[in-house]
N, C-alpha and C positions, 0 to 999 in steps of 0.2 A: 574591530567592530564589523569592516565587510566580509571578515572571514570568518567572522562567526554567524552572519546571517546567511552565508553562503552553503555553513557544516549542518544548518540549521533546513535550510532549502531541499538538501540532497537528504537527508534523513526523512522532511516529509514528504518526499519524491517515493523513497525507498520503503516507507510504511505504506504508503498507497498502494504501493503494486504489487505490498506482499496481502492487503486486504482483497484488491483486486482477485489476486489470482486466486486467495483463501476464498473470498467466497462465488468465485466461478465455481472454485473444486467442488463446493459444496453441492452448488445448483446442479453441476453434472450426474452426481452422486446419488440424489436426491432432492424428487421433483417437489420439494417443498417448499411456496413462497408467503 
């Protein structure tokens, strides 16, 4: 159980910072908010 909430933590760790970076690239990209 605290290894699954752990596989569970790092996954939404790892979606964050690929939204993060996804929608920096955007904004960089274009200046549209």
């Amino acid at each position: 159980l605290k290894e699954d909430f752990n596989n569970k933590n790092i996954k939404n760790i790892f979606i964050n910072l690929i939204k993060y970076c996804y929608f920096k690239f955007i904004n960089k990209n274009h200046k549209v908010l």
